[in-house]
Each structure stands twice: as C-alpha cells, then as structure tokens.
Backbone as CSV, one residue per row, in Angstrom:
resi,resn,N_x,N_y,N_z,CA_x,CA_y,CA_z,C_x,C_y,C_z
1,UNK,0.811,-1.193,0.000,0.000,0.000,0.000,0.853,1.255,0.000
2,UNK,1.983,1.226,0.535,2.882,2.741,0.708,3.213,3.073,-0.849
3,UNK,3.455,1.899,-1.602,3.706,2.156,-2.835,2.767,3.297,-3.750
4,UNK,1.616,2.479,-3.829,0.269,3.074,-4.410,0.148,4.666,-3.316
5,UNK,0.086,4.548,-2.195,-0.053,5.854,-1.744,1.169,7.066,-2.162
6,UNK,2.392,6.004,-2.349,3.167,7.508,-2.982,2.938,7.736,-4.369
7,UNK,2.622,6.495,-5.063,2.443,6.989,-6.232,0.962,7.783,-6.826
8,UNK,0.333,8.103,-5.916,-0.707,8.673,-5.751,-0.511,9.776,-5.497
9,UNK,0.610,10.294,-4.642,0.977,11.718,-4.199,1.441,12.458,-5.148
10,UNK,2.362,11.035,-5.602,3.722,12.374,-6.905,2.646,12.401,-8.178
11,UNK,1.595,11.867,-8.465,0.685,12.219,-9.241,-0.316,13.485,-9.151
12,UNK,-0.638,13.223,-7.777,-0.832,14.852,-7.778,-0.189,15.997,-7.611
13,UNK,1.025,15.616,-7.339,2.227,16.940,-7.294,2.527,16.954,-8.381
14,UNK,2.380,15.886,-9.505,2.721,16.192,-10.795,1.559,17.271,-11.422
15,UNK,0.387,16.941,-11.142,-0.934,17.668,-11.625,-0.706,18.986,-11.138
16,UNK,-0.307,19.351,-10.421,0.054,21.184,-9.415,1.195,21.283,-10.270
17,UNK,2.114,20.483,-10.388,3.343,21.151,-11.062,2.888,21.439,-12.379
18,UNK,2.038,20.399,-13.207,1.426,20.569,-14.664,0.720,21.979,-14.812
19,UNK,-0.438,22.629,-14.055,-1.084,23.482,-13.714,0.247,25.093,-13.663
20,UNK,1.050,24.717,-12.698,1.835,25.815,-12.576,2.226,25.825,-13.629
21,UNK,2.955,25.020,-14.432,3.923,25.211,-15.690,2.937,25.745,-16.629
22,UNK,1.206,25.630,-17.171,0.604,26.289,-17.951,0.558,27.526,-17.528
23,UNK,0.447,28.236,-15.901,-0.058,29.330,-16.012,1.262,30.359,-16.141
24,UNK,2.726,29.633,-16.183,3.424,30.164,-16.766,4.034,30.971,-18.241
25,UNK,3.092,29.650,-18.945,3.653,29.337,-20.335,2.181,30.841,-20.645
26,UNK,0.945,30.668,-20.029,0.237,31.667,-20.445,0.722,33.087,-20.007
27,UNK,1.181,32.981,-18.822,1.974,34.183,-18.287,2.576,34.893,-19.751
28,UNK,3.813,34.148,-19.600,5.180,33.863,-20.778,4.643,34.590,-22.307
29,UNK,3.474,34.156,-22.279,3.077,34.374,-23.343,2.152,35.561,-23.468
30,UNK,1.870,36.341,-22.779,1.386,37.515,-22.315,2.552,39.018,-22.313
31,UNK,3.612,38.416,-22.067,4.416,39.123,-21.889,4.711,39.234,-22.802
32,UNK,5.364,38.490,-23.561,5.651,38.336,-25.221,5.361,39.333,-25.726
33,UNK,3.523,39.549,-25.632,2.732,39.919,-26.410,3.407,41.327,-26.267
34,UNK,3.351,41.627,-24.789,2.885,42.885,-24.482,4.549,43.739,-24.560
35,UNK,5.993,42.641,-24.669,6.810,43.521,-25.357,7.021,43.554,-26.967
36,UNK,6.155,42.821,-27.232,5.651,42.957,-29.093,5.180,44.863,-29.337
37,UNK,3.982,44.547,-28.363,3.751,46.043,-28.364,4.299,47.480,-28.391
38,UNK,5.661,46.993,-27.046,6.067,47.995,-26.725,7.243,48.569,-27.953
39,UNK,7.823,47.168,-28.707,8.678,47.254,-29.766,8.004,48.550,-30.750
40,UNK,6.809,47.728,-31.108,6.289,48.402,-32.216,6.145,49.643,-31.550
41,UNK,5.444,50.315,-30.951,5.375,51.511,-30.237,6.765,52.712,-30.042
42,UNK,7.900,51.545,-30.058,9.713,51.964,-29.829,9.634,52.963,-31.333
43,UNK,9.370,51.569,-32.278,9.773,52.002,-33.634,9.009,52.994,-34.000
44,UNK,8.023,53.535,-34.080,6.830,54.670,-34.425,7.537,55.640,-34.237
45,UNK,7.509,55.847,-32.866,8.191,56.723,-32.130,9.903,57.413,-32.401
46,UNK,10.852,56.348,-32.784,11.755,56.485,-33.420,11.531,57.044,-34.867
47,UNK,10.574,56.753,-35.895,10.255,57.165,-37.076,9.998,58.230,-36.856
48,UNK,8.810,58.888,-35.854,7.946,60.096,-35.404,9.289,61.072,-35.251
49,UNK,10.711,60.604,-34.808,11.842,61.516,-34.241,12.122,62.166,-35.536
50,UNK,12.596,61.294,-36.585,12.819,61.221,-37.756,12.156,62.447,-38.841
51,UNK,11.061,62.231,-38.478,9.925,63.125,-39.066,10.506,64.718,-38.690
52,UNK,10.237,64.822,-37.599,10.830,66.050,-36.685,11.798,66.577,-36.556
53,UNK,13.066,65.726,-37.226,14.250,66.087,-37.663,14.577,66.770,-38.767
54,UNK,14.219,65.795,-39.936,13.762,66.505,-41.024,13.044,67.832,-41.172
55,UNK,11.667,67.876,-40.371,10.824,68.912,-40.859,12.082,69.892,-40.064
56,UNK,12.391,70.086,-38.782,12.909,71.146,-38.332,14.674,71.330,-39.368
57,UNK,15.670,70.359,-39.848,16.322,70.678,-41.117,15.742,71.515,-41.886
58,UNK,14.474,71.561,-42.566,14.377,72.124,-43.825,13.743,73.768,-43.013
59,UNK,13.106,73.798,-42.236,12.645,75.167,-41.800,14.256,75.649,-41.210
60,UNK,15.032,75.438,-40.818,16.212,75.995,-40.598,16.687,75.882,-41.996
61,UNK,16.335,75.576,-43.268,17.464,75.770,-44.167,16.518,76.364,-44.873
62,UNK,15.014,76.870,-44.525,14.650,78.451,-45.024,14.590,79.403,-44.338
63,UNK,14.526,79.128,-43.669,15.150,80.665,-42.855,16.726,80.859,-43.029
64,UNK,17.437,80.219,-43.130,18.943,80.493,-43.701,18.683,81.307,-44.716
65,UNK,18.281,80.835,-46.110,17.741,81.391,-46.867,17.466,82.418,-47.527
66,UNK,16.149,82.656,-46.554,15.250,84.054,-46.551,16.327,85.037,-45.761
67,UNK,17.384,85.036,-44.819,18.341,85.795,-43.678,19.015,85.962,-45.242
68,UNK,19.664,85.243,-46.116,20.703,85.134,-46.896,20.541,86.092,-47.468
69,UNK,19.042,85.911,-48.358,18.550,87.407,-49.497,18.683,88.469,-49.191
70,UNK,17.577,88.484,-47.560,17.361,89.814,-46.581,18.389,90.422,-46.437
71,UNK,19.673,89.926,-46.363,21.274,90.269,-46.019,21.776,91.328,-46.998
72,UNK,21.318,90.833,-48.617,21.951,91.427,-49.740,21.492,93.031,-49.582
C-alpha cells in the first residue's frame, strides 16, 4: 500500500506542477505579447523623431535662406 499511496501523491504533485507550468507558459506568453507592443510603439516613435528632424532641417534651411537674401 505505501507504494500506491506515494504513487498517488507524486501524481498529484505532478498535476500542481502541470497546472503551474501552464499558467506560466500563459503568463510567458502575455508578456511576449505585451513587449511585441512595446517594440512596435519603440519604432513609431523612433520614425515620429525622424519626421521632426527633417521637418525642423528644412525650416532651418529656409530661414537660412530668406536671412541670406534679406542680407543682400
């Protein structure tokens, strides 16, 4: 009988350990998601810099410009 009773135990410690390891893997996989998000959100944002770089280049290289003529 000690047999069957342990192997009765580590069966259900296997079932708790089974249980924990899914709500990991769903965890795990949540997170994933949610630095998927934050990536994409990185990159926008990096593009959005981009944008703002540019636009403020070209308004500094008319007002250079317009100072250049005004000068003559």
């Amino acid at each position: 009988m000690s047999t069957e009773r342990e192997l009765g135990e580590h069966a259900v410690a296997i079932e708790h350990m089974q249980r924990d390891i899914d709500d990991l893997m769903r965890d795990m996989k949540d997170v994933k998601q949610k630095i998927d998000k934050i990536d994409k959100a990185m990159d926008e944002i990096r593009g959005g810099w981009k944008v703002i770089i540019w636009i403020a280049a070209g308004i500094g290289a008319f007002i250079s410009y317009i100072v250049a003529h005004w000068m003559k």
